[in-house]
C-alpha positions in Angstrom: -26.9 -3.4 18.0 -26.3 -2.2 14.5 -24.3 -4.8 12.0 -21.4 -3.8 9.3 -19.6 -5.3 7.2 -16.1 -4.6 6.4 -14.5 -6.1 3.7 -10.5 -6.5 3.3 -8.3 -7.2 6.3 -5.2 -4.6 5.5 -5.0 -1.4 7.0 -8.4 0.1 6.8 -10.0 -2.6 7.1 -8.3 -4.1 10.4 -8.6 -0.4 11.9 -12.2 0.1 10.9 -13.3 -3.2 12.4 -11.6 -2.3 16.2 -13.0 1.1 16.0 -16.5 -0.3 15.2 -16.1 -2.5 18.4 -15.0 0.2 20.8 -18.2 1.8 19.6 -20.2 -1.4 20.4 -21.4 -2.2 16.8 -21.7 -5.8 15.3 -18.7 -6.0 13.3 -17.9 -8.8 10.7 -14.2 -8.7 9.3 -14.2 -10.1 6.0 -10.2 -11.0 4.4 -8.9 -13.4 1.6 -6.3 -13.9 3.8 -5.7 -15.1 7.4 -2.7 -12.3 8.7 -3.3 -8.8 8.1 0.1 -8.0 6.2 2.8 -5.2 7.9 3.9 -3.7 4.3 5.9 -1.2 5.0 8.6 -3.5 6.8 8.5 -6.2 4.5 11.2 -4.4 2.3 13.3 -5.9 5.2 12.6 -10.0 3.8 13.9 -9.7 0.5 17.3 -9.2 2.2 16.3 -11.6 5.4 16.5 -9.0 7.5 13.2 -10.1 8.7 11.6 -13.2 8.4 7.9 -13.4 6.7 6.4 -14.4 9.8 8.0 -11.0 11.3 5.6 -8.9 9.2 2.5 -10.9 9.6 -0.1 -10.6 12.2 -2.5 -13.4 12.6 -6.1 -12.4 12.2 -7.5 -14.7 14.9 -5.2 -12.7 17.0 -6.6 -9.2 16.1 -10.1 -11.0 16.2 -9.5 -12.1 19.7 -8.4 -8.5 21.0 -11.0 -6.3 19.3 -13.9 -8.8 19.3 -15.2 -8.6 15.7 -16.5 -12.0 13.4 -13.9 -13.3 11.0 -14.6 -14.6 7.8 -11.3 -15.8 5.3 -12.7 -15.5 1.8 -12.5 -13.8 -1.0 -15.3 -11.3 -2.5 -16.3 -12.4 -6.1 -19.4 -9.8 -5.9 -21.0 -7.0 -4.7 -24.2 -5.4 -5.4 -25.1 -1.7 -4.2 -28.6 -1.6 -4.9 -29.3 -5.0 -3.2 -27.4 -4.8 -0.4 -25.8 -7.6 -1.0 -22.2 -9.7 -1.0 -21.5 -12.4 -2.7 -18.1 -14.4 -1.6 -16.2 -16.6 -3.5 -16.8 -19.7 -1.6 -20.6 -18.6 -2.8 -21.8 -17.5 1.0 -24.0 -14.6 0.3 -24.0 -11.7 3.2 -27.3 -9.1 3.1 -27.5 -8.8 6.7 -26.1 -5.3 7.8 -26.6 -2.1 8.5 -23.4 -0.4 6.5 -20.9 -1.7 4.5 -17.4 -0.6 4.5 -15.1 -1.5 1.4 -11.4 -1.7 2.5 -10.1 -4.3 -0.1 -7.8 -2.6 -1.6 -6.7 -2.3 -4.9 -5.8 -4.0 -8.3 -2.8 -3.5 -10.0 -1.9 -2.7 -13.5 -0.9 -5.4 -16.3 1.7 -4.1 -18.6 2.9 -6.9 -21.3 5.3 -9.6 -19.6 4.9 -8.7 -16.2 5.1 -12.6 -14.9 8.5 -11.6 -15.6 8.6 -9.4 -12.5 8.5 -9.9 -8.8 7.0 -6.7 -6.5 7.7 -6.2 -3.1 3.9 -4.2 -3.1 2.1 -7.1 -4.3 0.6 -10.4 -3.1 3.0 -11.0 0.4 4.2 -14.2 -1.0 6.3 -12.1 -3.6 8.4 -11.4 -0.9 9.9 -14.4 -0.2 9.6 -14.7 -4.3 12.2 -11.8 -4.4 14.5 -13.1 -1.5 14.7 -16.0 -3.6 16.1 -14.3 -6.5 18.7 -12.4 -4.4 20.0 -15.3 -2.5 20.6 -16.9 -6.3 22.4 -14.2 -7.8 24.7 -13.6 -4.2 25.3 -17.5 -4.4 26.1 -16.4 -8.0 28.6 -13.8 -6.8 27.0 -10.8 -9.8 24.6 -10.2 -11.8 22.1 -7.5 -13.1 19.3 -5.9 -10.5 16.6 -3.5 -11.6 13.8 -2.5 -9.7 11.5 0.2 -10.5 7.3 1.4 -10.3 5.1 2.2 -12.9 2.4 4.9 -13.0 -1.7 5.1 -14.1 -2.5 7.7 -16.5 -5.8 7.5 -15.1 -5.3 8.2 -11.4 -1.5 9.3 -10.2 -2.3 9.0 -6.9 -2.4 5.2 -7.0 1.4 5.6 -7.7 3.4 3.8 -5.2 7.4 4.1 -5.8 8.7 4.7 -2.2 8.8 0.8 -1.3 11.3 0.2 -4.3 13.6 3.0 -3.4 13.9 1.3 -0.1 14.4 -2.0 -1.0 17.4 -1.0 -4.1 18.9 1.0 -1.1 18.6 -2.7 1.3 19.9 -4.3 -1.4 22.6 -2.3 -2.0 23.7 -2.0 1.9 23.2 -6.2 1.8 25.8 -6.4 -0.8 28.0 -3.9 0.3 28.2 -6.2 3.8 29.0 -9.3 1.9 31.7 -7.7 -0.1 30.5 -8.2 -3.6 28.9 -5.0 -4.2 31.1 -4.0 -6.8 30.1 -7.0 -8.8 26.6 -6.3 -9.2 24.8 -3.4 -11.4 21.9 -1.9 -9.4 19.6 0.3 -11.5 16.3 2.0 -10.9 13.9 2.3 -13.6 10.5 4.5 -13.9 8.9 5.5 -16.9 8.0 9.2 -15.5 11.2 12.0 -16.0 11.3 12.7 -11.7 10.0 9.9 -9.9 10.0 10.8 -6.6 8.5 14.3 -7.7 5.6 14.3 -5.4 7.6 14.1 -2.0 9.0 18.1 -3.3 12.0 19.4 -4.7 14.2 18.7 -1.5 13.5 15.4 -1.3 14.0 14.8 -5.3 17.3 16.6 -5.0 18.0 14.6 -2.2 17.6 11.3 -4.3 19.7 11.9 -7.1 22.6 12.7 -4.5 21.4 9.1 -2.8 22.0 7.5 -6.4 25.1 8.9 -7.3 26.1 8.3 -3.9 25.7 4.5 -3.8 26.4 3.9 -7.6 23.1 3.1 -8.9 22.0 3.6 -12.1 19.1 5.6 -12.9 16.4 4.8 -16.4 13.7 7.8 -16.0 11.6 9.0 -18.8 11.0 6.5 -21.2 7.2 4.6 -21.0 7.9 0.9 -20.3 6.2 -1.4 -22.9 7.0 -4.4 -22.5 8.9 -6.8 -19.8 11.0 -9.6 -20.6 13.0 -12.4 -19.0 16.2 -10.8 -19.5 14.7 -7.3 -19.0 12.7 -4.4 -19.5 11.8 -3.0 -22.8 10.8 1.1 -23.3 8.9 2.8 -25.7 11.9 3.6 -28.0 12.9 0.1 -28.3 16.0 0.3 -26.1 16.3 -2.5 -23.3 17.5 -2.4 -20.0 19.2 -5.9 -19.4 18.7 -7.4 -15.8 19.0 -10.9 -14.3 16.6 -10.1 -12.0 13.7 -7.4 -12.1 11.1 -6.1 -9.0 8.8 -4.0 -10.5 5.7 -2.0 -8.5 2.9 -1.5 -11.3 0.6 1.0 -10.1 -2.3 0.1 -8.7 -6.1 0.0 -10.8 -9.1 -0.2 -9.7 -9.8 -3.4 -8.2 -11.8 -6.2 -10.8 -14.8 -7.1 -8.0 -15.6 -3.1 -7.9 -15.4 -2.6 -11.8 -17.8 -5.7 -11.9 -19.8 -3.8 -9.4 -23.0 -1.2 -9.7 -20.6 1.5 -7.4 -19.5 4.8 -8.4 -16.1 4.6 -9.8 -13.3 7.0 -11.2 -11.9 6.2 -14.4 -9.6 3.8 -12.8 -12.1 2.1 -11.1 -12.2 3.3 -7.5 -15.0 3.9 -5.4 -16.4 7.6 -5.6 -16.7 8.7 -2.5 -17.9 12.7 -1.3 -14.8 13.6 1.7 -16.4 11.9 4.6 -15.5 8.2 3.0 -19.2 7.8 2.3 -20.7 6.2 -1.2 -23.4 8.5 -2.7 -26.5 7.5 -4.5 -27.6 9.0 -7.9 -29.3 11.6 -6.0 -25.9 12.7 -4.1 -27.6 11.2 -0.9 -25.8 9.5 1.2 -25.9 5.7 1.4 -24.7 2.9 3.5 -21.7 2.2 2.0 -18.3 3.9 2.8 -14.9 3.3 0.8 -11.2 3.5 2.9 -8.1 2.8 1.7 -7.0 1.7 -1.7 -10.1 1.0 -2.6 -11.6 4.3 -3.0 -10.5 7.1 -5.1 -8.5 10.0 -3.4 -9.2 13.1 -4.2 -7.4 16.3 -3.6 -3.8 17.5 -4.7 -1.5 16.6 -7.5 0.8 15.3 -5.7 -1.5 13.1 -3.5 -0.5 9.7 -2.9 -2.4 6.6 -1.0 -0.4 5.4 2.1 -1.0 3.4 5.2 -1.5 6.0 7.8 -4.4 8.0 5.4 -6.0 4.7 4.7 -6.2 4.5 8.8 -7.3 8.4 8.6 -10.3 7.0 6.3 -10.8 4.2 8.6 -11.1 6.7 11.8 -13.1 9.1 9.9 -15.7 6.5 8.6 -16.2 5.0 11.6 -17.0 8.0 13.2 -19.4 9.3 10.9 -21.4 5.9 11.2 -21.4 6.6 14.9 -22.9 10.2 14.0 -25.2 9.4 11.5 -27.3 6.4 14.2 -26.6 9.5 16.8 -28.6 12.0 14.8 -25.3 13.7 14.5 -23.5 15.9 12.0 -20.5 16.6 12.7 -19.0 14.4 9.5 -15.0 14.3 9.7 -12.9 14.3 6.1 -10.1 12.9 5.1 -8.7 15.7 2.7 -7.6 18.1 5.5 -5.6 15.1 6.2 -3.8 14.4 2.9 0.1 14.7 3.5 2.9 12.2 2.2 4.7 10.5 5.2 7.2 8.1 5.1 10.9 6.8 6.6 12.5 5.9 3.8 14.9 3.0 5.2 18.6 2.6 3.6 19.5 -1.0 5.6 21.8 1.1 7.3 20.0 4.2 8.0 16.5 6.1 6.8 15.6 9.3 5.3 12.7 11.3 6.9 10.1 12.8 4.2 7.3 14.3 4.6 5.1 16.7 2.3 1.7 18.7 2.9 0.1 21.5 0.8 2.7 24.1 2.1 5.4 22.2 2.5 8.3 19.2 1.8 11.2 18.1 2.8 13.4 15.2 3.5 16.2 14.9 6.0 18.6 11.9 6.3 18.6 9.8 9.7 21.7 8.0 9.6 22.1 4.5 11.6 18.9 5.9 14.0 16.1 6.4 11.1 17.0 2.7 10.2 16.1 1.1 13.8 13.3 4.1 14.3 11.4 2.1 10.9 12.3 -1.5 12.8 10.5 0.3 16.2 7.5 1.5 13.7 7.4 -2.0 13.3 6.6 -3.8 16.3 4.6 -0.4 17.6 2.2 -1.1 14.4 2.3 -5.0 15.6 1.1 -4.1 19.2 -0.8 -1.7 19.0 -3.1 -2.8 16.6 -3.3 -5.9 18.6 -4.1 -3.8 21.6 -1.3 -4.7 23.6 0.6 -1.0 24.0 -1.6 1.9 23.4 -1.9 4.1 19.9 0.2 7.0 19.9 -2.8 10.1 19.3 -3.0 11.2 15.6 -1.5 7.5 14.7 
């Protein structure tokens, strides 16, 4: 039985590892974390909607359906051309067949950003953020800006979609407790039309969401610095704020720009469309990159999301399967690349979805909001094997 080791427990990684069992591989899982982390509805515990344990998934759970090895460390090394991984508690790992890299990314350091809480970072952010709001509503106003930053060096690691949702919580949290009107809500990027990549429908569709719920909108200006009072732009204007949540984009993460891999100029893994690392020689090797870890290739408007870092994971897996087969029929990822997304309100959602020949965005009122909540727990189940996946999902 062939042996591989996957690295990060998010969503490449946790899909990788079950797919790798069904096809009767060795697998060892391994994460610097014990749950694998539900992202997408944890815009929901900022406004204790849901509680954190609600988007968590315990790993010893997902090892006990799927049958891989679990090992809760983090990776402080990796070496290519020795086949060999070094973890942080100093265990080394050389014994496998392939390696798969789902860990995920880094994220960008613009001055002050301690200042700043993100609802796309570390999990325990979350509760960092909820913490802020439940001040300022004890408080009865105050200041609230939330906004994402970009990578000049690869847009697609752009993630802005998570903010949007969780201004638009915020507001409809406020809005219930009657004190709306005594807050300023304001959404801050440094590009002239966030939002751009989901099309023209869906931007137009935005700005009538703003003016709508009376939020404030700072687009344009590059962000250099943030402070504890708030965020500072390129022309030396600032945009005061009690509290800020800010998504920097993500960079390639530190243990791969340490590494002897084939990056981008962010620092994520090259990869050719089938997920797979190749060697000098453009030969494949036994290394494949899913998720935020790897670079993404294709379209302008490309964007790194959940369901094509579960695409990857599919994809890779099968091509493993094809390679030990004597196979060739490879599957790719970039015939794949779309932007998908319900874009939850708190009371409500917006459905948005983009390919290469088309976008658009249509509102959901009441129903999109408790269609994300179902996404939830079918995303919770499923991956723990209790309800089955829904095909192309």
């Amino acid at each position: 039985m062939k042996k591989v080791l996957v690295l990060g427990g998010g969503f490449a990684g946790v899909d990788a590892a079950a797919h790798l069992r069904k096809m009767n591989y060795d697998v060892t899982l391994v994460s610097d974390r014990d749950y694998f982390y539900i992202y997408p509805t944890s815009i929901w515990v900022p406004t204790r909607e849901s509680s954190f344990e609600d988007v968590c998934v315990d790993l010893k759970e997902l090892q006990a359906a799927h049958g891989f090895e679990l090992i809760v460390d983090g990776v402080s090394a990796i070496s290519a051309k020795e086949n060999k991984v070094t973890l942080q508690s100093g265990k080394i790992l050389d014994d496998y067949d392939y390696l798969i890299l789902a860990m995920g990314a880094s994220k960008m350091k613009p001055k002050g950003v301690e200042h700043t809480r993100s609802i796309c970072g570390a999990p325990e952010q979350s509760l960092e953020i909820q913490a802020q709001l439940d001040a300022l509503v004890e408080k009865g106003s105050g200041k609230i800006a939330m906004g994402f930053g970009g990578n000049p060096n690869d847009t697609s690691a752009v993630r802005g979609g998570p903010g949007f949702e969780l201004l638009f919580n915020v507001h409809n949290m406020l809005k219930k407790k009657g004190i709306r009107d005594n807050f300023e809500l304001t959404f801050f990027a440094p590009m002239a039309e966030p939002g751009k990549r989901m099309g023209p429908q869906a931007l137009k569709m935005m700005d009538m969401f703003f003016s709508k719920l009376n939020i404030n909108k700072h687009f344009g200006k590059k962000i250099t610095a943030f402070e504890s009072d708030g965020v500072v732009f390129e022309d030396e204007s600032k945009l005061e704020a009690d509290m800020i949540m800010f998504i920097p984009a993500g960079d390639g993460h530190e243990v791969i720009k340490n590494s002897d891999l084939p990056q981008n100029a962010a620092g994520f893994v090259k990869t050719d469309d089938f997920s797979c690392v190749l060697d000098e020689d453009g030969k494949m090797t036994n290394i494949y990159a899913i998720g935020d870890v790897a670079a993404l290739e294709g379209y302008d408007w490309r964007a790194k999301q959940g369901h094509i870092a579960e695409v990857q994971a599919k994809n890779a897996t099968h091509n493993i399967e094809q390679r030990d087969n004597g196979g060739s029929d490879f599957h790719g990822y970039n015939s794949h690349l779309n932007i998908l997304c319900v874009m939850d309100s708190g009371d409500g959602a917006a459905f948005v979805y983009r390919d290469e020949k088309r976008g658009f965005m249509f509102p959901m009122p009441v129903v999109g909001h408790w269609l994300k909540k179902g996404w939830g727990l079918y995303c919770r189940y499923s991956k723990l094997g209790k309800i089955p996946r829904i095909p192309g999902m």
